[in-house]
Every structure is written in structure tokens, then in C-alpha cells.
C-alpha positions in Angstrom: 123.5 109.6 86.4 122.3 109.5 89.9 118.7 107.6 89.9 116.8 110.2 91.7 117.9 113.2 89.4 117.0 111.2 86.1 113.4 111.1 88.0 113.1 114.8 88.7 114.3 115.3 84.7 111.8 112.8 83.2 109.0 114.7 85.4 110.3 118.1 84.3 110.7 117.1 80.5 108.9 114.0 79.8 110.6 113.4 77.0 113.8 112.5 78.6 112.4 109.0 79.0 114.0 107.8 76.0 116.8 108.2 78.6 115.4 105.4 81.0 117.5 101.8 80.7 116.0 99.6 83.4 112.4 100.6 84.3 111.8 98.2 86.5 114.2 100.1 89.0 112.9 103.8 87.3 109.7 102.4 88.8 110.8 101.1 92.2 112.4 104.5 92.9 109.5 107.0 91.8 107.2 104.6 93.7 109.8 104.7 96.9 109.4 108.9 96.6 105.5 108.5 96.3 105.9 109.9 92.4 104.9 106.8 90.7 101.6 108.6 89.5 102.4 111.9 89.1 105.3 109.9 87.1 102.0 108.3 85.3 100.5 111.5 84.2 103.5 113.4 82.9 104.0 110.4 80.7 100.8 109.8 79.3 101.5 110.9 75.9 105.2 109.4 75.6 105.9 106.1 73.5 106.3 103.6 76.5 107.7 99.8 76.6 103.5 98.1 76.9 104.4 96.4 80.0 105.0 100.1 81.3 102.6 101.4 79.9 100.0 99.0 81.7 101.9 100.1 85.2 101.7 103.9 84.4 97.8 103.4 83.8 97.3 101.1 86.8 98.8 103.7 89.0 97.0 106.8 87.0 93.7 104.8 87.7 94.9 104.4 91.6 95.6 107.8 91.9 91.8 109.0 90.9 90.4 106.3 93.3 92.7 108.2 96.1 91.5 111.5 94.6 87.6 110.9 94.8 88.3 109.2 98.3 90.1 112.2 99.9 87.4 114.4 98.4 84.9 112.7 100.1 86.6 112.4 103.1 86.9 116.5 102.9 83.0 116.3 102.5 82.3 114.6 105.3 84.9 116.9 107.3 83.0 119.8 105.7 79.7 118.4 106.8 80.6 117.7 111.0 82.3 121.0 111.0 79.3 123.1 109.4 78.3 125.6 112.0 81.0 125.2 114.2 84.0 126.8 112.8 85.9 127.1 109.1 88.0 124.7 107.9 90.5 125.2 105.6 92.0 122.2 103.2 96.2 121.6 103.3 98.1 120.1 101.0 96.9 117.0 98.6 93.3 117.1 99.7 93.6 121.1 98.6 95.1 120.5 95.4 92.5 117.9 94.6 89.8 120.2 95.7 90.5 123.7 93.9 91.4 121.5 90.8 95.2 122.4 90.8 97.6 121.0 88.8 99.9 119.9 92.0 97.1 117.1 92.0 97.6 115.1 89.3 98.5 111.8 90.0 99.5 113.0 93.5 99.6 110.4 96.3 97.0 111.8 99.2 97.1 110.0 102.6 95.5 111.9 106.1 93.5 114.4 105.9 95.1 118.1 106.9 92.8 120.8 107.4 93.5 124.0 109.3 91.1 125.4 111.9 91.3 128.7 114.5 92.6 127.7 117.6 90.2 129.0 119.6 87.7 126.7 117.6 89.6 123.6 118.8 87.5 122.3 121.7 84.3 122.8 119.6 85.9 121.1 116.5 87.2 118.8 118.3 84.3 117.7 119.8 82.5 117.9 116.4 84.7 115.3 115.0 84.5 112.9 117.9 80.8 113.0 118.0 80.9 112.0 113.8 82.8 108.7 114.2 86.4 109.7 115.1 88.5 108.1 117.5 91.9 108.8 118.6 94.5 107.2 117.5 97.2 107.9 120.2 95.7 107.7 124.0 98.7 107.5 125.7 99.0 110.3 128.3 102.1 111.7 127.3 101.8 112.1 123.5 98.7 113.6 124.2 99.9 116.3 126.3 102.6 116.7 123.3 100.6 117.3 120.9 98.2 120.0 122.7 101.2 121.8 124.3 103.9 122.0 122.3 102.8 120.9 118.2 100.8 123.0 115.7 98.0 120.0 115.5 95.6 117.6 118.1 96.6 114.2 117.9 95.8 112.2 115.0 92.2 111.2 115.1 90.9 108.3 112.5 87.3 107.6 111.7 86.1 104.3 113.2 83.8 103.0 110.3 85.8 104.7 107.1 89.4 104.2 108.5 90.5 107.5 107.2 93.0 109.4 109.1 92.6 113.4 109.6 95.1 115.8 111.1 94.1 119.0 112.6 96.2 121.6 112.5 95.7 125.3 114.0 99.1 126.5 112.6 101.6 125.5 110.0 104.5 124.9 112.1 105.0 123.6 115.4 104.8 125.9 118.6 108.3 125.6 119.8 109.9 126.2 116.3 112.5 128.8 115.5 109.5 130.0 112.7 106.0 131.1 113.9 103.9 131.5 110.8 100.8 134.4 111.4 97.9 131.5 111.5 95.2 133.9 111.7 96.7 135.5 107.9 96.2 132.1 106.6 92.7 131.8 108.2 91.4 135.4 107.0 93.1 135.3 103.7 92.2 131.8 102.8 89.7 131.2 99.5 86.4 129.7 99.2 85.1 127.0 97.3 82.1 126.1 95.9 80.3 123.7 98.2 81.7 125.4 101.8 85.4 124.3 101.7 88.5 126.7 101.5 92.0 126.4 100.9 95.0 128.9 100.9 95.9 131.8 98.7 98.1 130.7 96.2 101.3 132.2 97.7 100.5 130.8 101.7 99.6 127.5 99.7 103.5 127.6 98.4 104.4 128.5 101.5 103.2 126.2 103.3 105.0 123.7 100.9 108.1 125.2 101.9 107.5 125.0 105.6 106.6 121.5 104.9 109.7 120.5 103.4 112.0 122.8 104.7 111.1 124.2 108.2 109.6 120.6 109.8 111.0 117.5 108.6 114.1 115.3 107.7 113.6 115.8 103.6 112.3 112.2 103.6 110.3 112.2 100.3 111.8 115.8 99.7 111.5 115.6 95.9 107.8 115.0 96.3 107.0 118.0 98.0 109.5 119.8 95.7 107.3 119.0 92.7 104.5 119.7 94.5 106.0 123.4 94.9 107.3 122.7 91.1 103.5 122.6 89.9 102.3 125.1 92.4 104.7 127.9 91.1 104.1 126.9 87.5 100.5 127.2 87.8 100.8 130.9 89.8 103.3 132.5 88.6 100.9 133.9 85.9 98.9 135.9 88.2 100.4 139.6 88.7 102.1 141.0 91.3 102.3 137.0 92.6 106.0 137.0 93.2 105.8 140.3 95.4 103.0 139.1 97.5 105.0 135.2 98.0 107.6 137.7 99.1 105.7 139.8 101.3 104.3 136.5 102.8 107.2 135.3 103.1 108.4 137.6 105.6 105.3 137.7 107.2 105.2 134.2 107.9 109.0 134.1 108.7 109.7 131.8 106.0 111.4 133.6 103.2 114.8 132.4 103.6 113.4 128.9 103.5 111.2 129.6 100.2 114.4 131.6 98.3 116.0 127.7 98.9 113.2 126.1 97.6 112.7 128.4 94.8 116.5 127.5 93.7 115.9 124.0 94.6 112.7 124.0 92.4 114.6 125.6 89.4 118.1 123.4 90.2 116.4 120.0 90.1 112.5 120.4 87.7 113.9 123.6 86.1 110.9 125.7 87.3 110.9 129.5 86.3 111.5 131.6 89.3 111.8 135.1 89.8 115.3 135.3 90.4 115.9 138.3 92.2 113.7 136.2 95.0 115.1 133.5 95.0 119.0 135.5 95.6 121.9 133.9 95.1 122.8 130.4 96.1 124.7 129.5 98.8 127.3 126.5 99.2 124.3 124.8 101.6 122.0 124.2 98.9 124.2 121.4 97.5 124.0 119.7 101.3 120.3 120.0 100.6 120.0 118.8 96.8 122.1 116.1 98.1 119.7 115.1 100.6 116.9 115.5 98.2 118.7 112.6 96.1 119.8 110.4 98.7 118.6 107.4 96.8 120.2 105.0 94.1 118.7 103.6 90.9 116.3 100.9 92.8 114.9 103.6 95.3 117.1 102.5 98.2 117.6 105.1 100.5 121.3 106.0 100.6 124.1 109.1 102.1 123.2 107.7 105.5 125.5 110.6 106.5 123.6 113.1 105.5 120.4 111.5 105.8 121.3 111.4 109.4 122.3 114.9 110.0 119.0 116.2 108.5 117.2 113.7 110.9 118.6 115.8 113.9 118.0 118.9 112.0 114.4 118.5 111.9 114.4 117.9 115.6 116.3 121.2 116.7 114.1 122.9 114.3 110.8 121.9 116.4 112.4 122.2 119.7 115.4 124.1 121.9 117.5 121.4 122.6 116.9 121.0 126.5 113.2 120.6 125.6 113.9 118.2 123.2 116.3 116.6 125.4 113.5 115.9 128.0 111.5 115.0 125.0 113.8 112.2 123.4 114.7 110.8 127.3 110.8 110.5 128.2 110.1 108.5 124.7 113.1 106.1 125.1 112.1 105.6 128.5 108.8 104.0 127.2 
């Protein structure tokens, strides 16, 4: 069996395990898709070799140390911002914050927060006059990012060394999609304590964009579970699958969501709503495909395909003269 689909059936039913034969490489390749702990807390009950046992524990324990310290980061996001304009928490910092259970054992690296627009220059300034610094000066990527992307340029925080990404939309501004940012701004929740994060179905949603909408699928089955858990843990609520629907249209994602949602239920066996999702198409085994592209040890592999997704992603964020223009100015540096 192809590595990478043993790992998305050992997250979805733990008990497959028993299945594993050579851990050491079971472990190289959920560590390679930055699944290593949620690997560790879906296995916390099953009878484990003790040598992997002590790993699964060491990275459980790792993943609460990145937990607290993205939380705190958030805080002290929360804090320069207070006055100057809302803030809303994306993807692993959110999880972590509403108590979700996409969080556990999730890796959590920059942190994404989503701001008005309009608010940028005071934000920006906000966040420069707390301790961040850019991380990119050069002329050119900076103009990039405030024309064309849905984000400023990285920033990072000179005494912390924590990145943090702000976005005012969820895709960039010369994609094919252009999600309604101001519906995920007024429909966002609070928290207690003055942070926010998306309503459960933009929060899927933007999942979706994420993996579907603005990237190669690199680390695809991570954000897959991510949507996995999400779904799981909403699907409860009534009338959910009607309004991730009706937000999907909204946001001009929905045929990329009925993909994930077979995706989701192909690969972790997550309940969907199955008139959603529709019927498959021959694409989404080009896609699973992609979404395995690794062997046993976690080596990436399918270069093929792995290379056709790579200029996917790039005519889905720009027309292809603009992009042309783009690619010829970066190789010219």
C-alpha cells in the first residue's frame, strides 16, 4: 500500500496501526506532511512498540509547547491591535484558540490573522511600532505583496522571532476566485478575551481555498485533515451543510469545497453530505494522486504531477502575461 494512504487510514481509524511494518519510515513520512503529532494524539490509546511510544509523546509534548506559544503570540497580536481595528485568527492559531479539535497535535508556524483593508495602514503601523520588522525590504516584493496578494509582506517580531502574516482577504487579488472579505469580517465570532475567528463554514472554507484555490498541494493531506476534523466537529450544528453551501457560492469557492468534501471522505472517510459534495469527476484521482505523491520514507515522489500542480498554483494567482512579467523580473534577480 502506497505510504501516504496507510497514514491518512491510521489517522482516520487508529486502529489500523496494527497495519504499520517499519515505523521508523511511518514516522519519517507523517513528520515529512507535518502530521507527526496529530499522528501522536490519534494514537494515544493504541498498544504501541515503547520506542514509539516515547516518539509519539515527545512530539504530543512538542505540539502543546507550539500551542501555548502561538497563543501567546495571538495575545500579543490582540494586545498592539486593541483600538485600532479587529483582528480575526486563521487557521492553526484559530483552531488552538476556539479549542477545536483541528488543533490537536497540529503543527502551527506564522501567525495568520485577517484584518479590513482599510485598517491596513493603521495596523500596520500598530505592529511596527510593537517590535515587528519586515522581513522582505526589497523594492519589488514589496510592491508584490501590496498590489497584487491578499496579505503585507511578512513581518517578524525582532525580540520573539515569531513570524505573522496579515492578510485582508483569503485569496490573492489577481485570482480567478475573489472571496467577499468583508462576509468573513462581519460574520466572524468572538472569543473570550477580544480575539475572533471564522464561522464554522468560512473557517472550512477557507481550508479549501487554502488547499485548493492557492497552492501546489504540498502538505495537501495536512490541510485535508485539518478540513477532516473541521467537518467532523460541525456537521452537528443544523442547517450547517446549507449555509457551507450558501458560502460557498458566496465566496466563489463551492466547486473547490464539493472536491474537498470527496477528497475528505475518499482518503479520512469523513461524513459528508452527499448531495454537496455531487458526483465525482475523473480529476479528483489527478488530485488524490497529488495528495499522495510520497513513498513509504516520506520522499516526495510523481514529480510529473507534482510539477503540473506547481504551475497550477501559479495561473491560479495570476493571468498568465502578469505572471509572465512576474516569473521574468524574479529570475532576473
Amino acid at each position: 500500500m502506497n505510504g501516504a494512504r496507510l497514514l491518512a487510514g491510521v489517522l482516520a481509524e487508529p486502529a489500523r496501526a496494527r497495519e504499520v511494518t517499519d515505523w521508523t519510515a511511518f514516522l519519517c513520512l507523517a513528520r515529512a506532511e507535518s502530521l507527526l503529532g496529530s499522528l501522536a494524539f490519534r494514537l494515544a490509546d493504541q498498544p504501541l512498540p515503547p520506542k514509539v511510544a516515547a516518539i509519539l509523546a515527545d512530539a504530543q509534548a512538542d505540539a502543546g509547547y507550539a500551542r501555548t506559544q502561538a497563543l501567546w503570540e495571538a495575545e500579543m497580536a490582540c494586545r498592539a491591535l486593541a483600538g485600532v481595528a479587529p483582528a480575526v485568527l486563521l487557521k492553526g492559531t484559530a483552531y488552538a484558540a476556539a479549542g477545536l479539535d483541528a488543533s490537536a497535535g497540529r503543527s502551527i508556524g506564522d501567525l495568520d490573522i485577517l484584518v479590513s483593508r482599510t485598517a491596513l495602514p493603521q495596523v500596520e503601523r500598530a505592529l511596527l511600532a510593537a517590535g515587528w520588522e519586515w522581513v522582505k525590504e526589497n523594492a519589488y516584493d514589496d510592491h508584490y505583496y501590496r498590489t497584487w496578494m491578499h496579505e503585507l509582506p511578512p513581518l517578524i517580531h525582532r525580540e520573539r522571532d515569531r513570524m505573522i502574516d496579515v492578510h485582508h482577504t483569503i485569496l490573492p487579488l489577481t485570482a480567478r476566485r475573489t472571496p467577499d472579505a468583508a462576509a468573513l469580517l462581519a460574520d466572524s465570532i468572538a472569543l473570550p478575551g477580544g480575539l475572533r475567528v471564522l464561522a464554522p463554514e468560512d473557517m472550512v472554507l477557507h481550508a479549501v481555498a487554502h488547499l485548493f484555490a492557492d497552492g501546489d498541494l504540498a502538505g495537501g493531506l495536512r490541510n485535508l485533515w485539518d478540513i477532516d476534523r473541521l467537518l467532523r466537529q460541525f456537521a452537528g450544528q443544523d442547517g450547517f451543510w446549507e449555509r457551507l453551501g450558501a458560502r460557498g457560492r458566496l465566496h466563489q469557492l463551492l466547486p473547490h469545497a464539493r472536491r474537498a468534501l470527496r477528497l475528505a471522505a475518499r482518503l479520512y472517510a469523513t461524513p459528508v453530505d452527499r448531495r454537496l459534495a455531487g458526483r465525482g469527476d475523473p480529476a479528483d484521482l489527478l488530485y488524490e494522486r497529488r495528495l499522495l505523491a510520497r513513498d513509504g520514507w516520506g520522499r516526495a515522489g510523481r514529480s510529473l504531477e507534482r510539477f503540473g500542480f506547481y504551475l497550477r498554483s501559479h495561473l491560479l494567482r495570476m493571468p498568465p502575461r502578469m505572471l509572465a512579467a512576474h516569473l521574468w523580473k524574479k529570475a532576473r534577480r
